[in-house]
mmCIF file of the N, C-alpha and C atoms, coordinates in Angstrom:
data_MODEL
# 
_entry.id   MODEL 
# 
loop_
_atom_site.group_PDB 
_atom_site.id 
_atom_site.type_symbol 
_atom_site.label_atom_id 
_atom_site.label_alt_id 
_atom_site.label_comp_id 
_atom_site.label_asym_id 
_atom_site.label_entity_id 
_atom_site.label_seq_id 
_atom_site.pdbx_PDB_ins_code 
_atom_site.Cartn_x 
_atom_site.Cartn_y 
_atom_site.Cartn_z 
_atom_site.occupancy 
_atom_site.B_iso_or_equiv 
_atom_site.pdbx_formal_charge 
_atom_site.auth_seq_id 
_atom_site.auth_comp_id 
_atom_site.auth_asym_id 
_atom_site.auth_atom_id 
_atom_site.pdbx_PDB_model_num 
ATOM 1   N N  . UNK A 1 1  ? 0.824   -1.190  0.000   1.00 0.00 ? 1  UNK A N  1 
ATOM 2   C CA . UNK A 1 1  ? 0.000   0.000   0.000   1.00 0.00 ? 1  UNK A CA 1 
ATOM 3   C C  . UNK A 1 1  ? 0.868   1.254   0.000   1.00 0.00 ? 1  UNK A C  1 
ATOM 4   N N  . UNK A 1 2  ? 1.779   1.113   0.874   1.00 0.00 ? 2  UNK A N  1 
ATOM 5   C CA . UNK A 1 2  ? 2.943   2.575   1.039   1.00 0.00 ? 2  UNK A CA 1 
ATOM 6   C C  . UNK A 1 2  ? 3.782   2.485   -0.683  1.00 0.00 ? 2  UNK A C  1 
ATOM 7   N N  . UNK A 1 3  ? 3.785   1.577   -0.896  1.00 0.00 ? 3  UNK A N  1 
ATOM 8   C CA . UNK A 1 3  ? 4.257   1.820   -2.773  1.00 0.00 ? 3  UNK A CA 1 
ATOM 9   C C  . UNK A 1 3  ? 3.429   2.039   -3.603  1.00 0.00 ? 3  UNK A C  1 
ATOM 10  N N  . UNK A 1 4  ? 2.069   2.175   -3.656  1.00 0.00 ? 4  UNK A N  1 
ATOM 11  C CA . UNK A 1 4  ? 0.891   2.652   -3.929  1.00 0.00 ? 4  UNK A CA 1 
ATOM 12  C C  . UNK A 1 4  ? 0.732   3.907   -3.742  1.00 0.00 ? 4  UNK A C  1 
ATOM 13  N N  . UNK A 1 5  ? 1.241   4.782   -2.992  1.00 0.00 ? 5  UNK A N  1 
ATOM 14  C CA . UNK A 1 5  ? 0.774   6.120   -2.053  1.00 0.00 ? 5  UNK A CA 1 
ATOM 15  C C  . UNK A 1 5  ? 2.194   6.548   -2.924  1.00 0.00 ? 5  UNK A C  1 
ATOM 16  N N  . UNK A 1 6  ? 3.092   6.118   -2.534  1.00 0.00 ? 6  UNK A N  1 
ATOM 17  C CA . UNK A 1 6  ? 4.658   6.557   -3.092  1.00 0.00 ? 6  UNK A CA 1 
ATOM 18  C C  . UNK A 1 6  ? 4.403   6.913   -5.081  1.00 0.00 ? 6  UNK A C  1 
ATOM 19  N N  . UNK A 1 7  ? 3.894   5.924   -5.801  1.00 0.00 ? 7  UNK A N  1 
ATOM 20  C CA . UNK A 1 7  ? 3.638   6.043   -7.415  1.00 0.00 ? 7  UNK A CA 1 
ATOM 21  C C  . UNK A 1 7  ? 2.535   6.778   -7.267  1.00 0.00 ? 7  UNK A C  1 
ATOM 22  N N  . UNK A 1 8  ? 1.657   6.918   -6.388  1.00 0.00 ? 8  UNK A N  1 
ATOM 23  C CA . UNK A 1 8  ? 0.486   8.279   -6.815  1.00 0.00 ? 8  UNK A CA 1 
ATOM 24  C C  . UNK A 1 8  ? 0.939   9.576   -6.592  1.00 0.00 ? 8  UNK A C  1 
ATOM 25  N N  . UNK A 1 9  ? 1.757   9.768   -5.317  1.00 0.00 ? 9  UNK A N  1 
ATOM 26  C CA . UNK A 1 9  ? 2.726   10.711  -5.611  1.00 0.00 ? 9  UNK A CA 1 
ATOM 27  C C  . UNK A 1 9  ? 3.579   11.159  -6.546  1.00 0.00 ? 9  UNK A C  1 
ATOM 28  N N  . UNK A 1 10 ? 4.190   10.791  -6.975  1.00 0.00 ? 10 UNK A N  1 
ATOM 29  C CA . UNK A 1 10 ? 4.985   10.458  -8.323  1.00 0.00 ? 10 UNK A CA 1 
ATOM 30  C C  . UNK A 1 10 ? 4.260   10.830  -9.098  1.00 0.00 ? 10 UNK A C  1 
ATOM 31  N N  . UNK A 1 11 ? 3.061   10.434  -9.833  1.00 0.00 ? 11 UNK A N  1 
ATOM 32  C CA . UNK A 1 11 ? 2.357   10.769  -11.211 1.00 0.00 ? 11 UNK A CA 1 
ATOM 33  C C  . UNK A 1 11 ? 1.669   12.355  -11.037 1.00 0.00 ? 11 UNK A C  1 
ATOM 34  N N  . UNK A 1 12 ? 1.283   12.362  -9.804  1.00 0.00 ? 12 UNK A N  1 
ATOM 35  C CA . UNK A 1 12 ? 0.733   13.660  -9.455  1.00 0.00 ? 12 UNK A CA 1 
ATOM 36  C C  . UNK A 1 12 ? 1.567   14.825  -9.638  1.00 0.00 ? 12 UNK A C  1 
ATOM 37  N N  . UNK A 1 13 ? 3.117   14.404  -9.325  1.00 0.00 ? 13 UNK A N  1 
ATOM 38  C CA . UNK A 1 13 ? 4.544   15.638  -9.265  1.00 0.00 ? 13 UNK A CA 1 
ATOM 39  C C  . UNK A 1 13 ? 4.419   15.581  -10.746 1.00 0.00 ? 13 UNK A C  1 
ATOM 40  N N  . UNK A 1 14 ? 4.330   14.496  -11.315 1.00 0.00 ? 14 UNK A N  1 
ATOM 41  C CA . UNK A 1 14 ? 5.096   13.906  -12.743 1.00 0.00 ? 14 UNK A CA 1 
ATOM 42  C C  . UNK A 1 14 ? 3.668   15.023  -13.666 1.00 0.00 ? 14 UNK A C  1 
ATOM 43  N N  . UNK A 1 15 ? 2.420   14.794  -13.265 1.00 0.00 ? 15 UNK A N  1 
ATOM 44  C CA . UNK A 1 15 ? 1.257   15.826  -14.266 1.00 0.00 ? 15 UNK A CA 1 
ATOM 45  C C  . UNK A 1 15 ? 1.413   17.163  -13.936 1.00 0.00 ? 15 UNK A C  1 
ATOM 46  N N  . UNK A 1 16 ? 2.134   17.571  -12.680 1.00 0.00 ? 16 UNK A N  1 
ATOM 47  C CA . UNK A 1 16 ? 2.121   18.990  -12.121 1.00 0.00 ? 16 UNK A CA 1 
ATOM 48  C C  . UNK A 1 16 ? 3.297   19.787  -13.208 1.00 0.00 ? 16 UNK A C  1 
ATOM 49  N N  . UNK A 1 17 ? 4.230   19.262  -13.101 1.00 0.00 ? 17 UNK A N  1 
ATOM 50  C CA . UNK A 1 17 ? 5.695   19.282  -13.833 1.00 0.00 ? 17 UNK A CA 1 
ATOM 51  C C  . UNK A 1 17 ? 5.237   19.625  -15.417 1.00 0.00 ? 17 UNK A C  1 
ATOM 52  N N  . UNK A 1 18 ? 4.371   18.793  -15.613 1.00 0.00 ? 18 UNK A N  1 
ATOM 53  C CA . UNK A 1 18 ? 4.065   18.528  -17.274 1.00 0.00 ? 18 UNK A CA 1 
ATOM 54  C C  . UNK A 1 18 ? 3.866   19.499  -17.325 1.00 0.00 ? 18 UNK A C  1 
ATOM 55  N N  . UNK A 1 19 ? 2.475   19.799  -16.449 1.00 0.00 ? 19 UNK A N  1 
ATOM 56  C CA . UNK A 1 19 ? 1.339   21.072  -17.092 1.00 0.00 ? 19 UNK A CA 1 
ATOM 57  C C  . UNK A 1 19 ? 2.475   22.146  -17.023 1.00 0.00 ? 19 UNK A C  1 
ATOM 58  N N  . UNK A 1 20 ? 2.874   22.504  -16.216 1.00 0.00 ? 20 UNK A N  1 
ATOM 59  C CA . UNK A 1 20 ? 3.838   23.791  -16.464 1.00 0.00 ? 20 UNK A CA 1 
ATOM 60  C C  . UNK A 1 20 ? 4.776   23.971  -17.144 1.00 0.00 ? 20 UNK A C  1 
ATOM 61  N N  . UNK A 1 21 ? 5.687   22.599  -17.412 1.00 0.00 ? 21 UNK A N  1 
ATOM 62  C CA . UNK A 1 21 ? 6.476   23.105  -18.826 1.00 0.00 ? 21 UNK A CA 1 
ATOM 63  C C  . UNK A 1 21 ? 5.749   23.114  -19.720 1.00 0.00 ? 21 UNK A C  1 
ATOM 64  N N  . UNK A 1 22 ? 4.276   22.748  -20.172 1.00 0.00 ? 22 UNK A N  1 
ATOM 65  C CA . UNK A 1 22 ? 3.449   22.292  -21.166 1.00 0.00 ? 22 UNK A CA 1 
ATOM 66  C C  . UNK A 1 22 ? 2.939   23.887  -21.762 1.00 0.00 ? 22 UNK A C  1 
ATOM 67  N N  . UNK A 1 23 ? 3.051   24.789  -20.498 1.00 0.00 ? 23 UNK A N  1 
ATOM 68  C CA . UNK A 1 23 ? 2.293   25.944  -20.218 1.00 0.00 ? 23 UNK A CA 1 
ATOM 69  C C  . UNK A 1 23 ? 3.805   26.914  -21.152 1.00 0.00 ? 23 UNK A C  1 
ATOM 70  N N  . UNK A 1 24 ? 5.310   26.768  -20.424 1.00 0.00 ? 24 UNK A N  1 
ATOM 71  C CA . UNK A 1 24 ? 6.182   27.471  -20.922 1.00 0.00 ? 24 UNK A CA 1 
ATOM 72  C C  . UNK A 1 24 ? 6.757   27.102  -22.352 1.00 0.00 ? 24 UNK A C  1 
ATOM 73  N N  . UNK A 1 25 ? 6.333   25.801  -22.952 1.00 0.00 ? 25 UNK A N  1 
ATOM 74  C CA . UNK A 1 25 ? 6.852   25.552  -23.937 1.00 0.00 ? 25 UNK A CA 1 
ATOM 75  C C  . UNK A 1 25 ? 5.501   26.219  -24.980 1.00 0.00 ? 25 UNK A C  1 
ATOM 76  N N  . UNK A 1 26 ? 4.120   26.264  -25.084 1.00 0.00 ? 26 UNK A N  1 
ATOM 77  C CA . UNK A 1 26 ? 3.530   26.885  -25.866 1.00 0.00 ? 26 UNK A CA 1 
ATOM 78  C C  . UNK A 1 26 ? 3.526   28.698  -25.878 1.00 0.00 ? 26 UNK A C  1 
ATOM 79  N N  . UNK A 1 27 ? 4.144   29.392  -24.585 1.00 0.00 ? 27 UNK A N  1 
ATOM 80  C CA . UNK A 1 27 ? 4.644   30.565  -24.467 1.00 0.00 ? 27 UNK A CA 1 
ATOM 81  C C  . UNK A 1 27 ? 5.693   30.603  -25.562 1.00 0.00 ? 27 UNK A C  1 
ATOM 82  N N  . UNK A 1 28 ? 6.297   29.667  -25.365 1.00 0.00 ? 28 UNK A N  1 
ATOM 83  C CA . UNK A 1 28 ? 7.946   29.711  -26.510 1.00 0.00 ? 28 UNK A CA 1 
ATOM 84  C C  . UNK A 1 28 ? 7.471   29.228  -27.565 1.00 0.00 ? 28 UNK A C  1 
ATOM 85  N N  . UNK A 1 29 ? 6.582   28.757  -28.207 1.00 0.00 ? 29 UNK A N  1 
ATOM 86  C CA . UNK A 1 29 ? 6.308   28.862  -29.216 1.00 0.00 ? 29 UNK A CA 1 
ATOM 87  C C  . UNK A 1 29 ? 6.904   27.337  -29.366 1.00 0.00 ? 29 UNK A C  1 
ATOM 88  N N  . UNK A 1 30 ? 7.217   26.587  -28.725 1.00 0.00 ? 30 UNK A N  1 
ATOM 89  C CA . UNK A 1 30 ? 7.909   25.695  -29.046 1.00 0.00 ? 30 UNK A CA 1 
ATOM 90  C C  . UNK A 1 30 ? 7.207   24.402  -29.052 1.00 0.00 ? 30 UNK A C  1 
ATOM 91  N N  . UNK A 1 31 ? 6.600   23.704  -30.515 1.00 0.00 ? 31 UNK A N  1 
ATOM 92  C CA . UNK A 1 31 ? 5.274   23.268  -30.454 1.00 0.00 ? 31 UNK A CA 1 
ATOM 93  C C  . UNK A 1 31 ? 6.044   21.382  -30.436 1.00 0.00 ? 31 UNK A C  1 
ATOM 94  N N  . UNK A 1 32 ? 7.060   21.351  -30.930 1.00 0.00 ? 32 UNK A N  1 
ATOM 95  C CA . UNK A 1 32 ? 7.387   19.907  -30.566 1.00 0.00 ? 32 UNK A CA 1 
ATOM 96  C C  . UNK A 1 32 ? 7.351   19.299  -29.185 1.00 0.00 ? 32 UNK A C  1 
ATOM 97  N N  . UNK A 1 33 ? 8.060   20.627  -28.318 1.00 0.00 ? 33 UNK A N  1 
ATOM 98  C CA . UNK A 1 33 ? 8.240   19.856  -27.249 1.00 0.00 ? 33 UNK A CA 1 
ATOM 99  C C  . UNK A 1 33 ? 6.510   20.132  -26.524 1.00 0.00 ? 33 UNK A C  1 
ATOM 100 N N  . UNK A 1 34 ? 5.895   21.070  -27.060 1.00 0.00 ? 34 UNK A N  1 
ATOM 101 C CA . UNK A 1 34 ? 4.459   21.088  -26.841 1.00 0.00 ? 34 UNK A CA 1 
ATOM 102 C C  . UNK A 1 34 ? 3.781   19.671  -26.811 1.00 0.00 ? 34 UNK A C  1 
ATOM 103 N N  . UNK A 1 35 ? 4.348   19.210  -27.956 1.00 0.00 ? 35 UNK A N  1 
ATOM 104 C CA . UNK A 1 35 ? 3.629   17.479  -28.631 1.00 0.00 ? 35 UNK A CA 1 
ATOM 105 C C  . UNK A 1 35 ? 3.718   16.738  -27.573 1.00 0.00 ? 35 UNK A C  1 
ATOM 106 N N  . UNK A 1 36 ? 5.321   16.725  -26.789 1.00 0.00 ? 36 UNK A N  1 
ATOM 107 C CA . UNK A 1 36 ? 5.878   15.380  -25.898 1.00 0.00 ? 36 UNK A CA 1 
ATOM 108 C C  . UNK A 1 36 ? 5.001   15.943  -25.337 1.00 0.00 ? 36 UNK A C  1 
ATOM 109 N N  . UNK A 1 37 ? 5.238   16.575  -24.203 1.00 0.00 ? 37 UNK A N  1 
ATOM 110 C CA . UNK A 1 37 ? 4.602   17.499  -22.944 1.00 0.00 ? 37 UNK A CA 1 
ATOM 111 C C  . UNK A 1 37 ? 3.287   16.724  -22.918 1.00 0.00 ? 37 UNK A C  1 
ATOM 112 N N  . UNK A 1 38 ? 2.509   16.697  -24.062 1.00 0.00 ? 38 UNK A N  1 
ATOM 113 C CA . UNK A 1 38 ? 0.962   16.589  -23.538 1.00 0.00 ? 38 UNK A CA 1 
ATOM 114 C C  . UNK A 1 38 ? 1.138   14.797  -23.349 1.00 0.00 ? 38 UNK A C  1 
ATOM 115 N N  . UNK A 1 39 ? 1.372   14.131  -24.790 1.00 0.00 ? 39 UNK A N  1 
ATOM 116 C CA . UNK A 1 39 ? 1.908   12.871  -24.152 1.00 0.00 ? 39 UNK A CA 1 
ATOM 117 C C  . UNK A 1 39 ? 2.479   12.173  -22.852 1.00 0.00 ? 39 UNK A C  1 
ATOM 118 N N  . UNK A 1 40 ? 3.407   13.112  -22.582 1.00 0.00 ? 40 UNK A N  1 
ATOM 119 C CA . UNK A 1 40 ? 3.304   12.691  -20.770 1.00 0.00 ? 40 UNK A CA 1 
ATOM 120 C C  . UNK A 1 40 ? 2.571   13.161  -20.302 1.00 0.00 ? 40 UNK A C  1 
ATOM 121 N N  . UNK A 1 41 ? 1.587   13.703  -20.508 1.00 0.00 ? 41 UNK A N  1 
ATOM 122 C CA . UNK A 1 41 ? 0.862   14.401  -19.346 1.00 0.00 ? 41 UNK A CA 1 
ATOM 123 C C  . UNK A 1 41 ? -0.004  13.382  -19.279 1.00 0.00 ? 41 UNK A C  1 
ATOM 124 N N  . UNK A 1 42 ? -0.779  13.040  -20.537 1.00 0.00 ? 42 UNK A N  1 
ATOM 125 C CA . UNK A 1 42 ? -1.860  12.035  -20.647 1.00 0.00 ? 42 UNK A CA 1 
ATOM 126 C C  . UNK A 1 42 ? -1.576  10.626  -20.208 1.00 0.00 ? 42 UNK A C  1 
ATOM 127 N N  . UNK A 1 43 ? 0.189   10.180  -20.498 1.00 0.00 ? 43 UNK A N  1 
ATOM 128 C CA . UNK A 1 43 ? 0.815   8.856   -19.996 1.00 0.00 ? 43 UNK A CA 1 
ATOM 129 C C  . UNK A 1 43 ? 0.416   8.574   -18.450 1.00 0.00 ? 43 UNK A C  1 
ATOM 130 N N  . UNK A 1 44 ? 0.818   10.160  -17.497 1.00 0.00 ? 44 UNK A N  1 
ATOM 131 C CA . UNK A 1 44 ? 1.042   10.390  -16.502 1.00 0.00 ? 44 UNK A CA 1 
ATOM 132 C C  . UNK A 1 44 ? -0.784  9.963   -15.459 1.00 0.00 ? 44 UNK A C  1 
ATOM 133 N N  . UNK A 1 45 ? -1.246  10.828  -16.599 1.00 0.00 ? 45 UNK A N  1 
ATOM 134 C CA . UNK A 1 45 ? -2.685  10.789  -15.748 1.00 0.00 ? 45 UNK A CA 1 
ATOM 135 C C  . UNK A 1 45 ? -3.790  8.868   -16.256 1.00 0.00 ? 45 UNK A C  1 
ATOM 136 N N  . UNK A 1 46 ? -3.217  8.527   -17.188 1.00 0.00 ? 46 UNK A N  1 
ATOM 137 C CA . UNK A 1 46 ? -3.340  7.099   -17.430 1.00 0.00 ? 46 UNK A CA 1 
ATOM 138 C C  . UNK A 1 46 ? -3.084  6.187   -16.205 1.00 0.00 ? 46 UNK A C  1 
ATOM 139 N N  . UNK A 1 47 ? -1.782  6.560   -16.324 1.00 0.00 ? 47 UNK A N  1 
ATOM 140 C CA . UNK A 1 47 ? -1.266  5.549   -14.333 1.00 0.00 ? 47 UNK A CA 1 
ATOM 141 C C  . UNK A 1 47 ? -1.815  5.997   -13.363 1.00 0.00 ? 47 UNK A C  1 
ATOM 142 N N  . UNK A 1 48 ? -2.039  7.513   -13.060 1.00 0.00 ? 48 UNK A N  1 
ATOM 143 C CA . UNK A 1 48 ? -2.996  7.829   -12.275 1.00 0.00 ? 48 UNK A CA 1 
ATOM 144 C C  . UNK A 1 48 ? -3.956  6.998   -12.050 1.00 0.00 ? 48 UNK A C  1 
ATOM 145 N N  . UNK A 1 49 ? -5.161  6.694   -12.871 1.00 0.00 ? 49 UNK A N  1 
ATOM 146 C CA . UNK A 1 49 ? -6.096  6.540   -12.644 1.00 0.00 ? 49 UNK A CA 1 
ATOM 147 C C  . UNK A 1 49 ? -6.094  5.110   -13.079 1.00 0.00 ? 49 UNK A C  1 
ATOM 148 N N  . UNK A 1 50 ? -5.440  4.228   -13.425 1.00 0.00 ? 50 UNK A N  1 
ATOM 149 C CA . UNK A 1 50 ? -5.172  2.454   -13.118 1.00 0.00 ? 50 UNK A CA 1 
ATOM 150 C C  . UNK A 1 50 ? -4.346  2.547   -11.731 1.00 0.00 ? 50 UNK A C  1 
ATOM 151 N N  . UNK A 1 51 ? -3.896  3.110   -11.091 1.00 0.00 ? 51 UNK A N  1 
ATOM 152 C CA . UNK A 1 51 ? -3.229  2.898   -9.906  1.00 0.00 ? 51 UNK A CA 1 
ATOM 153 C C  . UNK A 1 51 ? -4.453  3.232   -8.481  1.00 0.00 ? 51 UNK A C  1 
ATOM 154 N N  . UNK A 1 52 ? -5.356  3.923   -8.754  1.00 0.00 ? 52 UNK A N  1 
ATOM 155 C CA . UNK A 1 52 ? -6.823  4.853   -8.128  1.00 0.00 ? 52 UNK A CA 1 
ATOM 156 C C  . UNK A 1 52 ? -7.572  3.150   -8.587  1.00 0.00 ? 52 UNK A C  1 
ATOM 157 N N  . UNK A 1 53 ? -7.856  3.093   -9.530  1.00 0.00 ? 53 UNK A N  1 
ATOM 158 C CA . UNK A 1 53 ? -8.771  1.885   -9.844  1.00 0.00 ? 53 UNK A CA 1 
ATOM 159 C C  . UNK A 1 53 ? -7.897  0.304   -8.906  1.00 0.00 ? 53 UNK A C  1 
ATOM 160 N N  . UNK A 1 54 ? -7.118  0.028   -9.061  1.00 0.00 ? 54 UNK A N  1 
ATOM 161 C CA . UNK A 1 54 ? -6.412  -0.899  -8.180  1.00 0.00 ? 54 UNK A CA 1 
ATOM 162 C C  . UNK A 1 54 ? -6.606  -0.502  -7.067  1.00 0.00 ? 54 UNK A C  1 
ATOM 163 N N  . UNK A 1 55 ? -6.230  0.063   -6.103  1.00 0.00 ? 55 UNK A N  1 
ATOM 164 C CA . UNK A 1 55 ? -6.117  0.606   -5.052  1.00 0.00 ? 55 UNK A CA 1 
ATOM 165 C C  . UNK A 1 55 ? -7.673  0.370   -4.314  1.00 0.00 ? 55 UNK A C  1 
ATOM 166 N N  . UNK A 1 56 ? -8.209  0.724   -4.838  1.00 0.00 ? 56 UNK A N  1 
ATOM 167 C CA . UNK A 1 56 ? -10.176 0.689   -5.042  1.00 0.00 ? 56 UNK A CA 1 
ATOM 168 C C  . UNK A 1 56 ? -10.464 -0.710  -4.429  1.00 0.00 ? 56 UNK A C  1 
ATOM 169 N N  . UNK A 1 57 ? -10.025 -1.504  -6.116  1.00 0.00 ? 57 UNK A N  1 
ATOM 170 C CA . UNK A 1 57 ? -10.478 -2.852  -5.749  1.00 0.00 ? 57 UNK A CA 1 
ATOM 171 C C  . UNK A 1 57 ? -9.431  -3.587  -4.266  1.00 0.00 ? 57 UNK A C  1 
ATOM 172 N N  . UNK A 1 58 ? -7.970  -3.443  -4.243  1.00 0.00 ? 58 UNK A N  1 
ATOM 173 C CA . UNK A 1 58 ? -7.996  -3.962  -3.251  1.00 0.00 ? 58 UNK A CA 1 
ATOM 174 C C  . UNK A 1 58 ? -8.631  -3.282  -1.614  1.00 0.00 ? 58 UNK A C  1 
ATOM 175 N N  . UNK A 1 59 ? -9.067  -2.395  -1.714  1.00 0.00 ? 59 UNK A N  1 
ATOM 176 C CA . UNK A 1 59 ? -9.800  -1.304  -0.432  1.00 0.00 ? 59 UNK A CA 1 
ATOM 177 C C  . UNK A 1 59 ? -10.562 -2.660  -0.275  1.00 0.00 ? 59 UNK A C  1 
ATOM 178 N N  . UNK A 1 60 ? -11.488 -2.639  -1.397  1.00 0.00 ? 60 UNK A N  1 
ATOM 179 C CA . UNK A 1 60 ? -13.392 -3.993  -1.240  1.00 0.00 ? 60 UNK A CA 1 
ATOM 180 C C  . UNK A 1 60 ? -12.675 -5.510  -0.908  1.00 0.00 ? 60 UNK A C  1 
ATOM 181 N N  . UNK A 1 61 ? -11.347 -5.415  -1.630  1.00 0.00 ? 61 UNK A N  1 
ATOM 182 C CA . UNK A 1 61 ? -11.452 -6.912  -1.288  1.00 0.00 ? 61 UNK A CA 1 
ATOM 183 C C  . UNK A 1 61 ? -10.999 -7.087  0.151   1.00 0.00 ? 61 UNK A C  1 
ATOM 184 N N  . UNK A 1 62 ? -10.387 -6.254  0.667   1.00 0.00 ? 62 UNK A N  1 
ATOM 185 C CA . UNK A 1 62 ? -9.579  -6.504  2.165   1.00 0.00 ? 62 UNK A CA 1 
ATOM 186 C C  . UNK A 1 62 ? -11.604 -6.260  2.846   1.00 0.00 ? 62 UNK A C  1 
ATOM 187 N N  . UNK A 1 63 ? -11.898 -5.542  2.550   1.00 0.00 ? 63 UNK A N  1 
ATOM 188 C CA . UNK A 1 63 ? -13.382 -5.063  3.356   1.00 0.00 ? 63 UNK A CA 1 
ATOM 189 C C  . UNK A 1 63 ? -14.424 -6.633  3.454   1.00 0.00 ? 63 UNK A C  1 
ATOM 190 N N  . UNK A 1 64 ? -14.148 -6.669  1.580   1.00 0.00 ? 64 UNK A N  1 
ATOM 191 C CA . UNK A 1 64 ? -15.166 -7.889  1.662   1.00 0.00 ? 64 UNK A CA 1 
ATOM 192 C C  . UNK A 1 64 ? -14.601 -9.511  2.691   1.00 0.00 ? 64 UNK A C  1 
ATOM 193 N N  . UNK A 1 65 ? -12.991 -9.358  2.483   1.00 0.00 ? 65 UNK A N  1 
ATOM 194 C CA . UNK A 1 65 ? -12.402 -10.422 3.751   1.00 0.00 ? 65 UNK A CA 1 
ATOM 195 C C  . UNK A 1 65 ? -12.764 -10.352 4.718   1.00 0.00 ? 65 UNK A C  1 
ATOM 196 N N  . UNK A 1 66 ? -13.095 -8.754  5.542   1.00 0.00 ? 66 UNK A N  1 
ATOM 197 C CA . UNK A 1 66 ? -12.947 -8.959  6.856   1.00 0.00 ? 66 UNK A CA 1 
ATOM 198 C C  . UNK A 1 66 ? -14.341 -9.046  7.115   1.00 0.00 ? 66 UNK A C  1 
ATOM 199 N N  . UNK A 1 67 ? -15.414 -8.415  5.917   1.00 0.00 ? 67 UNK A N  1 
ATOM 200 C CA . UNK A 1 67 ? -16.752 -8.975  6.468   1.00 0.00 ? 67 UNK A CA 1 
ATOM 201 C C  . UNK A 1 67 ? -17.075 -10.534 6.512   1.00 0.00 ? 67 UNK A C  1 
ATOM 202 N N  . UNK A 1 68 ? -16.479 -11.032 5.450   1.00 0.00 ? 68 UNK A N  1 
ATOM 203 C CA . UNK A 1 68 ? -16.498 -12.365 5.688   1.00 0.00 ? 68 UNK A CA 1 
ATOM 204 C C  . UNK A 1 68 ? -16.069 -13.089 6.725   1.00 0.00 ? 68 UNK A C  1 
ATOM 205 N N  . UNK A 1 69 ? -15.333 -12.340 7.705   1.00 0.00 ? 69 UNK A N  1 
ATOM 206 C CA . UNK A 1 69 ? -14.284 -13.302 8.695   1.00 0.00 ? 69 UNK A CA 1 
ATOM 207 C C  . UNK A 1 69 ? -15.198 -12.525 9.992   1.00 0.00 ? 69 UNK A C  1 
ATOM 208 N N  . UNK A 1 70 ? -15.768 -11.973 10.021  1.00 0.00 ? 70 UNK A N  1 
ATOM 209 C CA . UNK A 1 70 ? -17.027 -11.338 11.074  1.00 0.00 ? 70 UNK A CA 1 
ATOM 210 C C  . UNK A 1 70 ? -18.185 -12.084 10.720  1.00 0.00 ? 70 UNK A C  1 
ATOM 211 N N  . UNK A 1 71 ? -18.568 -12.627 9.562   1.00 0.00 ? 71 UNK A N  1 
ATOM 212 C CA . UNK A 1 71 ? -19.831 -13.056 9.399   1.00 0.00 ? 71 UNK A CA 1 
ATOM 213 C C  . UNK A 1 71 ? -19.506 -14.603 9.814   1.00 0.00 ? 71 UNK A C  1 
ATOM 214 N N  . UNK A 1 72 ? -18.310 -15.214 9.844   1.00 0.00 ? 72 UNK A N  1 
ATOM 215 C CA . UNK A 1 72 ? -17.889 -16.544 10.201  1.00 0.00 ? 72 UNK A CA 1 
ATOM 216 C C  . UNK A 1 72 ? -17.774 -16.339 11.565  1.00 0.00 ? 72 UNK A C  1 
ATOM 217 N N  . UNK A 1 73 ? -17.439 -15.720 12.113  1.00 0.00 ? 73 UNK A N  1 
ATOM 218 C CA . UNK A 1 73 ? -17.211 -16.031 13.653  1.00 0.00 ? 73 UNK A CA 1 
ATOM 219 C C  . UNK A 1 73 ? -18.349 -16.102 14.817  1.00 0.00 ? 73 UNK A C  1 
ATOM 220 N N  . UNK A 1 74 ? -19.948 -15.431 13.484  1.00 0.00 ? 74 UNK A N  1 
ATOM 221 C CA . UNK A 1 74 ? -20.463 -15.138 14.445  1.00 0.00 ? 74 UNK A CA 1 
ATOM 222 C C  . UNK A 1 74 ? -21.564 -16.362 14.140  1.00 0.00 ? 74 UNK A C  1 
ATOM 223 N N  . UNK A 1 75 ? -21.245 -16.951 13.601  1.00 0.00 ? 75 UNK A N  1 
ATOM 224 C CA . UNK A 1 75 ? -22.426 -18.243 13.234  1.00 0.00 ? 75 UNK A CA 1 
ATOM 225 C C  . UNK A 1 75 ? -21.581 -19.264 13.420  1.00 0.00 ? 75 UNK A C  1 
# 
């Protein structure tokens, strides 16, 4: 879970980073590195949100274990 928290950190620095060089490279006129920029940005927010969706399911499955291991003890 703490390496979970550690890579959502990470993608979050990693989209923050983007957007603002994303922001100084279309100031500069500078439309290639404009191109990468958004590509990571979109790479960035991709893992985001498969790392949010994992995270999710294991939340229900530890929940759905321990209801199960409460609903066994008590019958």
């Amino acid at each position: 879970m703490k390496k979970n928290i550690a890579l959502n950190v990470f993608y979050t620095l990693g989209i923050v980073v983007s957007v603002i060089a994303l922001k100084w490279a279309y100031q500069a006129h500078n439309f290639p590195v404009v191109g990468v920029l958004v590509a990571t940005t979109i790479f960035f927010l991709y893992l985001k949100i498969k790392i949010v969706k994992d995270v999710r399911s294991s939340i229900q499955e530890k929940e759905k274990s321990i209801n199960d291991a409460a609903k066994d003890q008590t019958n």
